[in-house]
FIMINU-695389 format. One record per residue (C-alpha): residue number from 0; residue in three letters; z, y, x. Coordinates in Angstrom, 3 decimals. Each point is the difference from the previous one (the first is absolute). Layout:
<recs>
NUM | ALA | Z | Y | X
...
</recs>
This chain:
<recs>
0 | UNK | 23.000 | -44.151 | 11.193
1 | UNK | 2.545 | 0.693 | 3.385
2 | UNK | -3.336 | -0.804 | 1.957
3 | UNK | -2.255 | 2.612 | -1.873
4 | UNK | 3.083 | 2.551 | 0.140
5 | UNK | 0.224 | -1.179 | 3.668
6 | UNK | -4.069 | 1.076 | 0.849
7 | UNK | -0.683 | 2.633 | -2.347
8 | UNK | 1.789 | 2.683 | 2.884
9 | UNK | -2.300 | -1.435 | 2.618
10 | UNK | -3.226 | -0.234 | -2.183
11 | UNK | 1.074 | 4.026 | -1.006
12 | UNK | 0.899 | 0.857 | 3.840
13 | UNK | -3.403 | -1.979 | 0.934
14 | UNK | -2.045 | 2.000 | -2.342
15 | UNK | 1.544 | 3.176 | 1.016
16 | UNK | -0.790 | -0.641 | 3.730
17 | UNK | -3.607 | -0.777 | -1.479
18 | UNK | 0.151 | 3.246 | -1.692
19 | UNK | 0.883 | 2.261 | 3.246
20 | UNK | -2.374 | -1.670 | 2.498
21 | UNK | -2.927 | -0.888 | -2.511
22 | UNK | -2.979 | 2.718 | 0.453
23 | UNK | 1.397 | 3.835 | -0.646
24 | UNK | -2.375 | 2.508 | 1.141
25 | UNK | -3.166 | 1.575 | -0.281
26 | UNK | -2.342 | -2.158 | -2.290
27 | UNK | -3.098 | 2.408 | -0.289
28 | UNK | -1.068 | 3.353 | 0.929
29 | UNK | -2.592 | 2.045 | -1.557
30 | UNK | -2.484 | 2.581 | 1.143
31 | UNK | 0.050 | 2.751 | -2.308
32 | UNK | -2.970 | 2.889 | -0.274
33 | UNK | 2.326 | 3.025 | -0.307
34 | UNK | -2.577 | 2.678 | 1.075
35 | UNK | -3.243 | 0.960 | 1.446
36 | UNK | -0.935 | 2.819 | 1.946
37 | UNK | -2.096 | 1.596 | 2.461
38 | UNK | 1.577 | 2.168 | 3.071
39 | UNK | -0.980 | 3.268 | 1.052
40 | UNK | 0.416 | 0.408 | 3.834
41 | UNK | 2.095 | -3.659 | 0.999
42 | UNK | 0.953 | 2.291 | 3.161
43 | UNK | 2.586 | 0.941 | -1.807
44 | UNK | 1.733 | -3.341 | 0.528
45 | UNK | -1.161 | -0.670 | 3.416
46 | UNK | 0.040 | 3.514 | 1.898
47 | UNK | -2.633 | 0.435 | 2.796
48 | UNK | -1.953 | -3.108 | -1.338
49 | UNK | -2.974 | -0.166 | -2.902
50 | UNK | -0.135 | 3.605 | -0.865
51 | UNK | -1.735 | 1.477 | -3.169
52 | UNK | -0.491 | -3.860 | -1.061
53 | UNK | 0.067 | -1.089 | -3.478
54 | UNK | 1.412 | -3.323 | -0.694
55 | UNK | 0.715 | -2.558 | -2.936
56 | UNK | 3.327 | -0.029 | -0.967
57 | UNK | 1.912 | -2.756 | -2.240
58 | UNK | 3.369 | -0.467 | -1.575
59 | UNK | 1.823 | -3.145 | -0.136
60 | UNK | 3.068 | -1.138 | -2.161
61 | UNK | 1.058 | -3.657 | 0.167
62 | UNK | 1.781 | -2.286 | -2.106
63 | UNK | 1.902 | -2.421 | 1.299
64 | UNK | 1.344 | -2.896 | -1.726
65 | UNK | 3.290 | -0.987 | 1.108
66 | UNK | 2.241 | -2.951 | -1.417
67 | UNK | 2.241 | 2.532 | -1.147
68 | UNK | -1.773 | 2.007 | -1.949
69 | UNK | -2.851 | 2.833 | 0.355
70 | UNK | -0.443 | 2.468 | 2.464
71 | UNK | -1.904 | 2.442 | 0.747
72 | UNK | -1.489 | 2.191 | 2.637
73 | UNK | -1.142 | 3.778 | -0.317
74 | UNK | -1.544 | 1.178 | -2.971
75 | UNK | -3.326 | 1.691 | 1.035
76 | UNK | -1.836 | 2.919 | -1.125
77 | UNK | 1.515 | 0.871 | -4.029
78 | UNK | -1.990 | -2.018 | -2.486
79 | UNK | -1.129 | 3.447 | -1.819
80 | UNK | -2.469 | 0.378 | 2.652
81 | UNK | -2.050 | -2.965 | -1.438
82 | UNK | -1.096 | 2.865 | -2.440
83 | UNK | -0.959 | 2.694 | 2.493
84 | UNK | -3.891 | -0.186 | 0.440
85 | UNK | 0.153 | 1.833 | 3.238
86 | UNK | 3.552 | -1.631 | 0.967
87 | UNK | 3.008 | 1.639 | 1.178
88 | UNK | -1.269 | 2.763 | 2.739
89 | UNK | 2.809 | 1.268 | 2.519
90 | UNK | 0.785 | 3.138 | 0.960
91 | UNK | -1.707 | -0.348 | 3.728
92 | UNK | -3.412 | -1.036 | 0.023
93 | UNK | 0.749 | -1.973 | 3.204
94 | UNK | 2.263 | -2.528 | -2.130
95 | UNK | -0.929 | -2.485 | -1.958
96 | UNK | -1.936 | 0.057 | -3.808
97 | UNK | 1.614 | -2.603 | -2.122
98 | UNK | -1.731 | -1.941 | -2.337
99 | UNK | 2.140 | -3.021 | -1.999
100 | UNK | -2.988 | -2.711 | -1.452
101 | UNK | 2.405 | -2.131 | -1.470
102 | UNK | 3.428 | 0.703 | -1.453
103 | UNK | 3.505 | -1.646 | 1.761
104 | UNK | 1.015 | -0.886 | -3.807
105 | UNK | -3.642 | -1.349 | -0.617
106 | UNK | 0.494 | -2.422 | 2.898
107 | UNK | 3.397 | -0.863 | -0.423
108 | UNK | -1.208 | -0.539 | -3.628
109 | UNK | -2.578 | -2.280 | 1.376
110 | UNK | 2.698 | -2.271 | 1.540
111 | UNK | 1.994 | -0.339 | -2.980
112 | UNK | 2.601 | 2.088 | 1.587
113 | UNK | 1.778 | 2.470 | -1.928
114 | UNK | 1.566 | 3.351 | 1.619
115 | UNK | 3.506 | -1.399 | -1.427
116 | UNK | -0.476 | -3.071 | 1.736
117 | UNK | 0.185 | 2.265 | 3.406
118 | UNK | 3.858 | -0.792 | 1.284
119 | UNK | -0.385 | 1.694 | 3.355
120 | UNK | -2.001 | 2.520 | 1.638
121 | UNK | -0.560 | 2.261 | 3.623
122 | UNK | -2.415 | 2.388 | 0.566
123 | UNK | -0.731 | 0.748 | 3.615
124 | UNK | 0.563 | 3.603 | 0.273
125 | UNK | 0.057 | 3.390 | -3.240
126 | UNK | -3.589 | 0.796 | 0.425
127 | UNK | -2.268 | 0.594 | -3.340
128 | UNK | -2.081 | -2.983 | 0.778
129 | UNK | 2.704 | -2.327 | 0.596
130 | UNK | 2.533 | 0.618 | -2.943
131 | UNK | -2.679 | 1.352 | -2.404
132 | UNK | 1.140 | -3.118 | -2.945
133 | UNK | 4.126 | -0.347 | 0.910
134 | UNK | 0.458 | 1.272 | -3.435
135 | UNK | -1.831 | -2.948 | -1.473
136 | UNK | 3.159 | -2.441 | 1.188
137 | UNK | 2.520 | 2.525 | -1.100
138 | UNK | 2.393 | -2.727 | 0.086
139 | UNK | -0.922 | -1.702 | 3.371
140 | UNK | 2.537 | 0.270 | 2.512
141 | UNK | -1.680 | 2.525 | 3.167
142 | UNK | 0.085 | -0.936 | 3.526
143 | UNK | 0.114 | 3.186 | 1.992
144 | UNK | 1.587 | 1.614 | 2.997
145 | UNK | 2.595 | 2.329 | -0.778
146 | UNK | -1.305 | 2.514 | 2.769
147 | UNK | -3.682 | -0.066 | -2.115
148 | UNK | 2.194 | -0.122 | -3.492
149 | UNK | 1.837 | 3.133 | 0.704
150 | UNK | -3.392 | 1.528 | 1.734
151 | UNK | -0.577 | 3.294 | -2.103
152 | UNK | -3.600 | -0.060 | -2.230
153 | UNK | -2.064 | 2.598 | -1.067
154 | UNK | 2.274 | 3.594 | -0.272
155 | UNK | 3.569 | -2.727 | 0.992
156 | UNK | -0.934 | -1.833 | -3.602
157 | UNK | 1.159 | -3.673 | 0.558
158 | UNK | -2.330 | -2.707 | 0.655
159 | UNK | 1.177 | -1.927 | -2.617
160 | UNK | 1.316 | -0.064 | -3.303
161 | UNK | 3.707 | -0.102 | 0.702
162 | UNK | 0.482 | -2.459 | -3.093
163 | UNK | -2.242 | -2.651 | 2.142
164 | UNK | 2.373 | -2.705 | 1.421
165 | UNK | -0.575 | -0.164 | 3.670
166 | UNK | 1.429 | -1.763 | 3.099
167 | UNK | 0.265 | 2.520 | 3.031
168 | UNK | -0.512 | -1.729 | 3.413
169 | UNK | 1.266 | 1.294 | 3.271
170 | UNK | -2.380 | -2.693 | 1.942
171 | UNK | -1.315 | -2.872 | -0.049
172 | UNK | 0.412 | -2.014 | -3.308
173 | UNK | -0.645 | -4.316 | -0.638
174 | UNK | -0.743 | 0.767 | -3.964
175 | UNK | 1.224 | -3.824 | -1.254
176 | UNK | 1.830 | -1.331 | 2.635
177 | UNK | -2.580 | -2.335 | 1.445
178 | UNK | -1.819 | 1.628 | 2.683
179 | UNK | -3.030 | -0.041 | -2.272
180 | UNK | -0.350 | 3.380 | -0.535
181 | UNK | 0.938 | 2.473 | 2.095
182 | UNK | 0.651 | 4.237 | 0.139
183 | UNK | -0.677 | 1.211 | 3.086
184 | UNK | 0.871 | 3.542 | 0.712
185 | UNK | -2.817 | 1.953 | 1.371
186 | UNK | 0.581 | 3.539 | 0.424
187 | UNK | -1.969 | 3.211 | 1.203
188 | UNK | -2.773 | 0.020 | -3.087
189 | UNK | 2.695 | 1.262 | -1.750
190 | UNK | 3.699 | 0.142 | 0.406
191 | UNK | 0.774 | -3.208 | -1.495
192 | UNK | -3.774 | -1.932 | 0.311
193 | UNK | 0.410 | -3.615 | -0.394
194 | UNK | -2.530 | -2.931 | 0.263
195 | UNK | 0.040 | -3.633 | -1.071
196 | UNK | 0.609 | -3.730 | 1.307
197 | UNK | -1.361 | -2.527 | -2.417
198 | UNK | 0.238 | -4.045 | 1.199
199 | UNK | -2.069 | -1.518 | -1.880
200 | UNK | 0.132 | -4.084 | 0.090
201 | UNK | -3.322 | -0.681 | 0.988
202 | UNK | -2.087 | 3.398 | 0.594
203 | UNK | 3.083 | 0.243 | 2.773
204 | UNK | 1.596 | 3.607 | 0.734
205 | UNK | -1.473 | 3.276 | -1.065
206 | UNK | 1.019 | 3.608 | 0.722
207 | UNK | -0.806 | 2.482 | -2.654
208 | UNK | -0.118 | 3.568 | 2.202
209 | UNK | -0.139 | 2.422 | -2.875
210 | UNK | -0.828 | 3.318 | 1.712
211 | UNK | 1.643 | -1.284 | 3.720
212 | UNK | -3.851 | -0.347 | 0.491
213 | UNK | -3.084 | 1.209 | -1.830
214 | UNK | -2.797 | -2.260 | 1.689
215 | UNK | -0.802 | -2.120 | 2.226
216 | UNK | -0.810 | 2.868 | 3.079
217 | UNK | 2.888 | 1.974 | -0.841
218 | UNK | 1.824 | -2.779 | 0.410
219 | UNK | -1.682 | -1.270 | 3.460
220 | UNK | 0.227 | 3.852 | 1.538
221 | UNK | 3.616 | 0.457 | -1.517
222 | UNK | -1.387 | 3.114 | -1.443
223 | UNK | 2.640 | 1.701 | -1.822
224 | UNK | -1.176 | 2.426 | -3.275
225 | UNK | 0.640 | 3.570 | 0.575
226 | UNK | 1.859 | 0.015 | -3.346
227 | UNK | 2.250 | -2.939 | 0.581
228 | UNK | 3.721 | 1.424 | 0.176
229 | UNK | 0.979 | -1.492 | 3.382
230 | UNK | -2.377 | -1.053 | 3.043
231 | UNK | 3.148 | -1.469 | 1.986
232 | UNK | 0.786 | -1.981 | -3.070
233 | UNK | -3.093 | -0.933 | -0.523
234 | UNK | -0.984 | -1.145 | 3.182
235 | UNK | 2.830 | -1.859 | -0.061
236 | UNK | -0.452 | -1.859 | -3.895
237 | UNK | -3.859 | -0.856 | 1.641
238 | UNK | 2.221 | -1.836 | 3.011
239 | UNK | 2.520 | -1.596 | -2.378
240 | UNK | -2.909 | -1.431 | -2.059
241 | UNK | -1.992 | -1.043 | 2.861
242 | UNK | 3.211 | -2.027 | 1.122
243 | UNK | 0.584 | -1.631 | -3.335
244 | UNK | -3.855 | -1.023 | 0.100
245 | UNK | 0.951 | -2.230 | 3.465
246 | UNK | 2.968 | -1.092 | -1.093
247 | UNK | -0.811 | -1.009 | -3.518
248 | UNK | -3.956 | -1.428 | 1.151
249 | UNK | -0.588 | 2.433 | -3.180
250 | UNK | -3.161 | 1.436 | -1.368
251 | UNK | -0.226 | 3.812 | -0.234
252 | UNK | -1.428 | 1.306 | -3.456
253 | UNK | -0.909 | 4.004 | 0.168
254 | UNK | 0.536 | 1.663 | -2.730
255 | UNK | -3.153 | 2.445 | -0.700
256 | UNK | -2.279 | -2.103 | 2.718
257 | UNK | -2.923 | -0.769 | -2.471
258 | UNK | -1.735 | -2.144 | 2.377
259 | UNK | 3.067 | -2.754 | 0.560
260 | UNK | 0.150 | 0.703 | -3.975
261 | UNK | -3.090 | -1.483 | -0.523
262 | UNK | 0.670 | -2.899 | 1.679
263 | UNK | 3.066 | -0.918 | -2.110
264 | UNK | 0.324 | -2.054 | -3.052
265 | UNK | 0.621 | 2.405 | -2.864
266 | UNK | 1.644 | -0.622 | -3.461
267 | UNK | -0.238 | -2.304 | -1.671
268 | UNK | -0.053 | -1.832 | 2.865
269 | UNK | 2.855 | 0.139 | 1.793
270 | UNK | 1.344 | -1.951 | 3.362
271 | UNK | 2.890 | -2.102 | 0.449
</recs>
């Protein structure tokens, strides 16, 4: 019995070492169809280049499965536009029509995943097609800069339901602790734009740009949208990115680039 009383600490230190340097991290990501859309001039993002052209527009949301628990990543257009025949027009004809073909809770459904089962979530930056579903994790903790939290909406109205726990950054932010996934501050879009670094075991590292970059040309001429709150900042968040890419040997996903959409694996499949 003194020898079993002698091991057990070691065989309970042993598999607590096994614990903190088994395999914490990212375990799978999934592509989510979060909107569709078609653009009315894309000069609008790109000044100077592709006037008066039309262009496909999509928006992604992606789940990532993390050893601690759910997390998400934007919420897309709002579900309720899955009922609009003629989708969700905008006020200037040279933005984009929205269309949403299949439902975030549908797909999420589809996975077995309940809106509960969402721990943690970050949405790149306030705009309608981004945080369009928050309100379906009302109990999700919120990953957002505190210069794009305290940004005033529509008539100073806040952004988000002030009852909605959230986490206000001031920078970059490692979400678990284990370099797996990644915050990265991105200004100029907005005040407090932010994209996303997602290491993923065997797909390798990804960068999810939000609205840093809207396509693939934008991002090649560094065009900067004649909307976007800061040029400096932006110019600067396309640089910042552009570093992490070399550094990191990381992929860069774009947003609302339909082509490179096409291209990915989409849920249910999902990479890892």
């Amino acid at each position: 019995m003194a020898f079993v009383a002698a091991i057990l600490p070691a065989v309970l230190l042993a598999d607590l070492a096994h614990a903190q340097s088994g395999k914490p991290g990212v375990e799978k990501l999934y592509v989510l169809n979060c909107g569709e859309g078609v653009a009315g001039d894309i000069s609008r993002w790109s000044p100077g280049v592709n006037e008066g052209k039309s262009m496909d527009f999509v928006d992604n949301c992606y789940l990532i499965k993390h050893s601690q628990g759910w997390f998400l990543w934007d919420t897309g257009i709002p579900d309720a536009v899955a009922a609009m025949p003629n989708g969700l027009a905008p006020a200037d004809p040279k933005a984009v029509t929205w269309h949403r073909p299949k439902t975030l809770a549908a797909q999420l459904d589809q996975l077995g995943v309940k809106p509960s089962d969402i721990k943690a979530m970050a949405i790149s930056h306030t705009h309608p097609d981004h945080i369009g579903n928050v309100e379906m994790f009302p109990n999700a903790m919120l990953y957002v800069q505190k210069s794009e939290y305290e940004w005033p909406g529509a008539n100073n109205a806040p952004r988000f339901k002030p009852e909605h726990p959230v986490t206000e950054l001031e920078g970059d932010r490692d979400i678990f602790g284990d370099g797996s996934l990644t915050i990265l501050s991105t200004p100029g879009h907005t005040p407090g734009h932010q994209s996303l670094l997602v290491k993923l075991p065997h797909t390798g590292p990804v960068i999810l740009t939000g609205d840093a970059v809207h396509f693939k040309s934008n991002w090649e001429n560094r065009g900067v949208p004649v909307n976007n709150f800061s040029k400096d900042l932006t110019l600067a968040s396309m640089q910042k990115i552009s570093d992490t890419l070399t550094k990191e040997k990381a992929q860069l996903w774009i947003n609302h680039d339909k082509a490179q959409r096409d291209t990915l694996k989409m849920s249910p499949e999902f990479y890892d």
